[in-house]
C-alpha positions in Angstrom: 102.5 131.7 93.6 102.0 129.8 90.5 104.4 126.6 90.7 105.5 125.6 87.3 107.0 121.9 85.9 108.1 120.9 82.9 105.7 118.9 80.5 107.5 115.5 80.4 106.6 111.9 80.4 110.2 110.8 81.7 110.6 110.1 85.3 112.9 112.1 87.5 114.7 111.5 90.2 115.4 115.3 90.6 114.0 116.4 94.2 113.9 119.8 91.9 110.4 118.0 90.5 108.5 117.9 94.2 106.9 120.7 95.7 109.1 123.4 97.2 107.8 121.7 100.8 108.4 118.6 99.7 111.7 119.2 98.5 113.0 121.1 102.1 112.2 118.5 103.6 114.0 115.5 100.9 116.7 117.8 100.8 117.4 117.9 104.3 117.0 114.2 105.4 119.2 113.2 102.6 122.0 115.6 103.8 121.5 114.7 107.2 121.9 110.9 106.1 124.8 111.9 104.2 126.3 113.7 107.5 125.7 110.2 109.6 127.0 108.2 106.5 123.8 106.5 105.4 124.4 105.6 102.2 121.3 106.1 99.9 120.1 107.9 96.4 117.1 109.0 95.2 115.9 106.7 92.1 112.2 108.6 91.2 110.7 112.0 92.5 107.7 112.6 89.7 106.4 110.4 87.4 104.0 110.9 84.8 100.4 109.1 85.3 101.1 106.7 82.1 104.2 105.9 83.8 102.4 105.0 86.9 99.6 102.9 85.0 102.8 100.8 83.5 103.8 100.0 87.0 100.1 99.0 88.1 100.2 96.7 85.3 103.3 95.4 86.1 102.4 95.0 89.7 105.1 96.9 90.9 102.6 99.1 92.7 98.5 99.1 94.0 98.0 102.2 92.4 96.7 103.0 89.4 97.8 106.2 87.2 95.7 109.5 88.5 96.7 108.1 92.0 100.2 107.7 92.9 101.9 109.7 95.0 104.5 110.6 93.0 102.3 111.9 90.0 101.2 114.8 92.8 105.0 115.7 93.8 104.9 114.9 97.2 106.6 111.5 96.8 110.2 109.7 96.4 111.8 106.2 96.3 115.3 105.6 97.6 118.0 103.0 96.8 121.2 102.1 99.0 124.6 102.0 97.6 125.3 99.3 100.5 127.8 96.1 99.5 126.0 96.4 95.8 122.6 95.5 97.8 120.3 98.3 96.2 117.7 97.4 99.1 120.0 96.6 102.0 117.3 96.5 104.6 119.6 98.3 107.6 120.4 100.8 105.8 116.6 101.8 104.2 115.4 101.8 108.3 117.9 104.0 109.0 117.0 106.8 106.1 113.7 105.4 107.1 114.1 106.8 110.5 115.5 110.0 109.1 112.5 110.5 106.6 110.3 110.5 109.1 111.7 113.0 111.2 111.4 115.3 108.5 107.8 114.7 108.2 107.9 111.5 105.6 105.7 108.8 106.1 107.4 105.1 104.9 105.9 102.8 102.7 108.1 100.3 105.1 105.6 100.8 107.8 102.6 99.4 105.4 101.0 96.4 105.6 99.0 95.9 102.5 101.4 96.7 100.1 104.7 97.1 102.2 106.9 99.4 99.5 110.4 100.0 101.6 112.3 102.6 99.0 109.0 104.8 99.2 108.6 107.7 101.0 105.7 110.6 100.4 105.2 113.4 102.3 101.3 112.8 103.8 99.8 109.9 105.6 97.6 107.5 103.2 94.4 108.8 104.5 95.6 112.5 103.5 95.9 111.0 99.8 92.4 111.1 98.7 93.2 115.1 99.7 96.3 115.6 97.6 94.5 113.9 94.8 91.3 116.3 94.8 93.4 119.2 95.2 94.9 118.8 91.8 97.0 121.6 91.0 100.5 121.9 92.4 99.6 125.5 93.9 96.8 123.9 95.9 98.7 120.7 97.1 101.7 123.0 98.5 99.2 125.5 100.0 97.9 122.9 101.5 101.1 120.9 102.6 102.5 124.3 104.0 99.1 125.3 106.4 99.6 121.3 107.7 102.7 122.1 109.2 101.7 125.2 111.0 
């Protein structure tokens, strides 16, 4: 297998851009929120790491570019399309719960840097794994033998 993006610097929101794994799993918690009328969208899938380093500067995130989730494919942020609230808090726990059961872990549950529209498919200590992996191929080889 040899998983192949486009070279872009413009952010997605395309769950096409995560890992095939990744993506299943998106895919089918946003359906099944769509089925129990839990209104959300997806606003970002992959960013770019310069993209990433603007948001650490901006404070909109702790980390850095090279380090976010997102630059690896394996993360997402949501909005609501709740009473014009883009962040209506109900509605984010609920997709929250969803997420999870899909194997998401929510940036809601934090407590350093509590980031409720984020979800990423590993825990935080499994990020310093993603990261050394690298190459899309390795991350999704290694998201798939996690499962089993």
């Amino acid at each position: 297998m040899s998983l192949v993006f486009p070279k872009t610097n413009v952010p997605s929101r395309d769950t096409r851009q995560l890992l095939p794994t990744v993506q299943l799993a998106a895919n089918n918690a946003i359906k099944e929120c769509v089925k129990r009328g839990i209104k959300i969208f997806v606003t970002q899938t992959w960013r770019s790491s310069e993209y990433q380093h603007q948001l650490f500067k901006q404070g909109k995130t702790k980390l850095d570019g090279g380090k976010g989730m997102h630059e690896f494919r394996v993360a997402l942020d949501i909005a609501t399309n709740v009473k014009g609230n883009l962040y209506h808090e109900p509605t984010l726990k609920a997709a929250a719960a969803i997420f999870k059961k899909y194997g998401f872990t929510w940036g809601g549950d934090w407590t350093s840097f509590v980031d409720k529209p984020h979800f990423q498919f590993c825990t935080v200590p499994e990020q310093d794994k993603i990261r050394s992996l690298k190459t899309p191929d390795a991350i999704e080889n290694y998201l798939k033998a996690r499962k089993k």
